[in-house]
N, C-alpha and C positions, 0 to 999 in steps of 0.2 A: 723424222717419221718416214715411214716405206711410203714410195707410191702405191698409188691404189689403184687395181684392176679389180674388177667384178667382171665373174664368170662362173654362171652358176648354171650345169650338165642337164643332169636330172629332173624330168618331173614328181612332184611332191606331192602327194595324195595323202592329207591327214583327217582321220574323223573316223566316228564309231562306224563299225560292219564294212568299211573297203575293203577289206580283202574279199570279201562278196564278188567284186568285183573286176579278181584279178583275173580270170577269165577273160572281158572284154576287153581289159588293157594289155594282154600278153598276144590277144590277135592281132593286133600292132605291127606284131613282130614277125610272127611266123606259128605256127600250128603244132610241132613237135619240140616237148621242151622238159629239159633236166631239171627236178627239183630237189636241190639239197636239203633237206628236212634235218631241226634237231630232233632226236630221239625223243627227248620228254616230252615235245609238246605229242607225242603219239599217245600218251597219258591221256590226254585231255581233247582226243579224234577230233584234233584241229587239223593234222594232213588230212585225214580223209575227208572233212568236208573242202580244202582246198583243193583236192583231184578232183573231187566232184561237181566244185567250181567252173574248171575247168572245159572237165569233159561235157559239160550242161552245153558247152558253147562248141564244143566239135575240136576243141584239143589236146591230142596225145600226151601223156605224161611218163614222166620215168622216173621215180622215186630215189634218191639213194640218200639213205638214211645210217650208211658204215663210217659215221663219222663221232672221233674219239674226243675226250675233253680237253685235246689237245692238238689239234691236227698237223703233220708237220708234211713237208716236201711227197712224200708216201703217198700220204692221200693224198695228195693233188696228181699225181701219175697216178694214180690209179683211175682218180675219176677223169682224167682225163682219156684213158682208154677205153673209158665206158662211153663215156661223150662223144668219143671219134665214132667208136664202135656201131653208135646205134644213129648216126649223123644228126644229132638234133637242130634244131635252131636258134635255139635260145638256155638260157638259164636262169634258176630262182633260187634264190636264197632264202629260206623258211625258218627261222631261227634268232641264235646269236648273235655276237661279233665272230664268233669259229664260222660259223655255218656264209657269212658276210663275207668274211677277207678270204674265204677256197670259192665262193660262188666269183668271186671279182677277179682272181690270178686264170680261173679256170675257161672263162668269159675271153679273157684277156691274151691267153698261149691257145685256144683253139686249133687256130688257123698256123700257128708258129711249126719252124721244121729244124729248131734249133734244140740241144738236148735240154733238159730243162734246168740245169744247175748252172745253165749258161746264164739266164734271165736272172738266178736268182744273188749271180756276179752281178750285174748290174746292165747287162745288158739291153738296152731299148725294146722290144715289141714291136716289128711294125707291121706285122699282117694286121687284116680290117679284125677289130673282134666280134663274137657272139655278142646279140644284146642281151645285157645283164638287168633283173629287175629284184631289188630287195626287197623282203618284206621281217624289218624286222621286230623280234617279239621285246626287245631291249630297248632301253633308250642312249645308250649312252657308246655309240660306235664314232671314231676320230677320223676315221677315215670315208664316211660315204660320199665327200667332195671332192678328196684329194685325189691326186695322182701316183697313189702308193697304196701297197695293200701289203701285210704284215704275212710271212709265210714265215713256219719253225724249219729250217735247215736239217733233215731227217739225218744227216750224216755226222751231226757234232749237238742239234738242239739249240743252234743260236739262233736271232731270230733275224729275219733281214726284211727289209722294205722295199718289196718287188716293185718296180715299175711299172705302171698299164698304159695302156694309151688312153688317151682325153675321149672322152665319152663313152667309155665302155658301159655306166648305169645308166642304164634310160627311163626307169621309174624307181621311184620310192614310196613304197605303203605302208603307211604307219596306222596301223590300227591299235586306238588305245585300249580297246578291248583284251587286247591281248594281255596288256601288266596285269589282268584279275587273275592270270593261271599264278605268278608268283607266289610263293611265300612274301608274308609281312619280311621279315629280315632279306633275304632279296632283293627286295623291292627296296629298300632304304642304301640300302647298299648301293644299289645301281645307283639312284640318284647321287647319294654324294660323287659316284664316281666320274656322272655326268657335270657334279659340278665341279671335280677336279679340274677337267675338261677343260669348262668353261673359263676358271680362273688358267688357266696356262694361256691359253688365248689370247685372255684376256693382258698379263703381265710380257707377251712374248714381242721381241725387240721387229716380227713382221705387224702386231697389231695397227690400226688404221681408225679413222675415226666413226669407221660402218661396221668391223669387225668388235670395236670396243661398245657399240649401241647395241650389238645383238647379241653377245656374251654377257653385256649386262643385264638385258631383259630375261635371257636364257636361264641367268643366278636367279633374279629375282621370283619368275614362275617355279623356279626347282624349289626356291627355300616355301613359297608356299605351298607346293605339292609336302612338303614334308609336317606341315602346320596342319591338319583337319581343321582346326576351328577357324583357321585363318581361308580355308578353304571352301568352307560354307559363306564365310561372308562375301566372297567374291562369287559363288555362285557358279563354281567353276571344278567338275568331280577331280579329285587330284589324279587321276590317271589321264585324262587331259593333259591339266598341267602338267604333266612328267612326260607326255608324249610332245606337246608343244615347247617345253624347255631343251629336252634331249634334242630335238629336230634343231631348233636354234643353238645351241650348244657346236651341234657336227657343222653346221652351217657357218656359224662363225669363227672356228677355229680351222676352217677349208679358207678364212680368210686371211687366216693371222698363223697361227703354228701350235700342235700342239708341242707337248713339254718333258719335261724331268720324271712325273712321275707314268706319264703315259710309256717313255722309256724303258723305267723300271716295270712295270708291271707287266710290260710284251716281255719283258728278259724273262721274269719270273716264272711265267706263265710256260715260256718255250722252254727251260731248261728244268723246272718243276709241277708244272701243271695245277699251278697256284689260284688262286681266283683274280685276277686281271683288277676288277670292280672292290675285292677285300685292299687289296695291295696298295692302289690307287688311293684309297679313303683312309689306310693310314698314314699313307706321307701326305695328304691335303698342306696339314696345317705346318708340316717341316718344308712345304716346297713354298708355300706362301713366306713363311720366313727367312728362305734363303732369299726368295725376293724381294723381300722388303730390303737388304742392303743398298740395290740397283734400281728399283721402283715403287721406296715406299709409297709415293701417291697412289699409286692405281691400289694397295694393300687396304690402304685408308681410303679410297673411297669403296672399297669390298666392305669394306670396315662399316662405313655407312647404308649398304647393299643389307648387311647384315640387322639392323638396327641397330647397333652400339651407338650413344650418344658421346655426340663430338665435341658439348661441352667441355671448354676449359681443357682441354685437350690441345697438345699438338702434334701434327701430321706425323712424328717415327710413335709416340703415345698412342694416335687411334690406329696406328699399323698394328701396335703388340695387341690395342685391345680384340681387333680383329682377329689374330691370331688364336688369341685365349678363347675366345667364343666361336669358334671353329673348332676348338679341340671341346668342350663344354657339348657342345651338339653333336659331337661323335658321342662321346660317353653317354650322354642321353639314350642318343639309337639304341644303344650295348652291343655296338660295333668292337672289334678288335682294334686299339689304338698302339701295337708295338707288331713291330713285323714276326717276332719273335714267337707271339700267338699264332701264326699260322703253322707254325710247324719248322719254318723254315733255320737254319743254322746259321751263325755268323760266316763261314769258313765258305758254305753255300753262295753268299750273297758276293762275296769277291772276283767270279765267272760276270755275275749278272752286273755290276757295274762297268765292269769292261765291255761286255757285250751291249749295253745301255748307252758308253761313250759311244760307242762306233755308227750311230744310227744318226744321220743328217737331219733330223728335227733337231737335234740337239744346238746344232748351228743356229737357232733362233732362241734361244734361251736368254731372260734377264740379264745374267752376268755367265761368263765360261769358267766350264767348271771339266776339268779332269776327269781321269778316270779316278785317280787318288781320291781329289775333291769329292766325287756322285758319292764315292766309298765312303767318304767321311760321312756325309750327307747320312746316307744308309745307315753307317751307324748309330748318328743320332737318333732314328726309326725303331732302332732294335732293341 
């Protein structure tokens, strides 16, 4: 087993109407502050009352809301010459996981005087950054712990995992208010995708025995946010639960690593502008399977997370049944369960496993896997 360090940045602000409150907590920081906004939530004049948030308490805001469903290198120079331009102090991320990983690189290269595809080589960051403060409308983002943030390579579409420095997020607002703007299918969506997540974590050769207790918790509240009747008896609105699971989901997997299918679905996403959360929630149950070769236990005690009874049963038996009842609760959703539903080509998905090898989470995977291997993988999916 990995030793174990705990170190956890950010403060966590979860519970109905905080964002009410991001005004008081962004004075913290400084008074003039960039808010990257997703567009749709301007549907639902959620920016406008967070400016107005804001401004209630005496601080400047700067709106930029030019951001694509796919953001790559581009936007990040641009918003960063808006950021220099107008010298803010801070940054917010109002959204996604898009809107998340450009508020975090953008936070991050402020102060930097290096050109920016140098960073996205691999180069360290070591000017102090902007404080960054997330608010996001999702549940299910893999990096709000880590010390990586996901930017698309505007020059080819591949995706790379920028470095930040240690502490660039200095809050986290999780208002579960937010999951009611969703569509139903959205919303289902996300969650398995948080529970991808949390199973990767959870099976990944850094997990620990703090990171394995709060990945399983993280399952647990996710599969009942997904049950209504299970979620009246606990007395607990599933958008809660899905803001309390996702929160521990990112939480625990900032502990342990995420995976395979978080991999594939940045490749996805960067080099076709795929749904990150679709993508994710069709390979659940192909990544859980490859894992069970390497760690049927943890598969089978997912197995048991799930309710499947482990009568008479043995440990690689409650792995398959786990597997089966995984793929049972996609199809339930009427989720797309083959990669092939999305649009995407075989021929397509050949780029994205290469570019899926090359990303160092992968270094913590159950068992190692090629780029041949991911491919095969993939295919199985397709």
């Amino acid at each position: 087993m990995a030793d174990f360090v705990f170190k956890i940045s950010p403060n966590i602000i979860l519970g109905p109407y905080t964002v009410a409150r991001i005004g008081q907590i962004a004075a913290s920081w400084g008074t003039k502050w960039m808010l990257l906004a997703d567009p749709i939530l301007k549907e639902f004049d959620l920016v406008e009352k967070m400016v107005s948030a804001m401004e209630d308490k005496g601080l400047s805001v700067f709106v930029f809301d030019d951001i694509p469903s796919a953001p790559t290198s581009a936007t990040l120079d641009q918003a960063l010459s808006l950021a220099r331009g107008a010298h803010v102090h801070g940054i917010i991320s109002y959204g996604g996981t898009k809107c998340a990983s450009l508020g975090r690189a953008l936070a991050s290269l402020y102060n930097e005087d290096h050109d920016l595809y140098e960073y996205l080589g691999g180069k360290q960051p070591f000017g102090g950054s902007l404080p960054f403060i997330e608010v996001p409308s999702t549940c299910r983002d893999a990096f709000v712990f880590l010390d990586r943030t996901p930017v698309i390579d505007a020059r080819n579409r591949q995706i790379r995992l920028m470095k930040i420095q240690s502490g660039v997020c200095r809050a986290v607002i999780i208002d579960p208010n937010l999951y009611m703007h969703m569509s139903p299918n959205t919303a289902v969506s996300m969650v398995f995708h948080a529970i991808s997540l949390a199973v990767e974590g959870y099976v990944s050769t850094k997990s620990n025995f703090f990171s394995e207790t709060i990945l399983g918790k993280a399952i647990e509240l996710l599969l009942l946010a997904l049950d209504p009747e299970q979620s009246k008896l606990v007395g607990t609105p599933s958008e809660m639960l899905i803001a309390q699971g996702g929160s521990m989901a990112s939480m625990g997997v900032a502990l342990s690593s995420p995976g395979v299918a978080t991999a594939i679905s940045l490749a996805c996403n960067a080099r076709y502008k795929t749904s990150t959360s679709l993508v994710s929630s069709v390979l659940l149950p192909y990544i859980m399977e490859d894992a069970s070769r390497a760690k049927v236990d943890r598969i089978a005690t997912i197995g048991k997370m799930l309710g499947v009874s482990a009568r008479g049963l043995e440990t690689a038996e409650l792995a398959k049944a786990a597997i089966d009842d995984m793929r049972r609760r996609l199809a339930l959703a009427g989720l797309p369960t083959r990669l092939k539903d999305l649009g995407l080509t075989i021929d397509q998905l050949v780029p994205v496993a290469e570019d899926a090898s090359a990303l160092d989470i992968m270094n913590y995977i159950p068992r190692s896997l090629s780029s041949d291997d991911l491919f095969d993988l993939i295919k199985q999916a397709y």
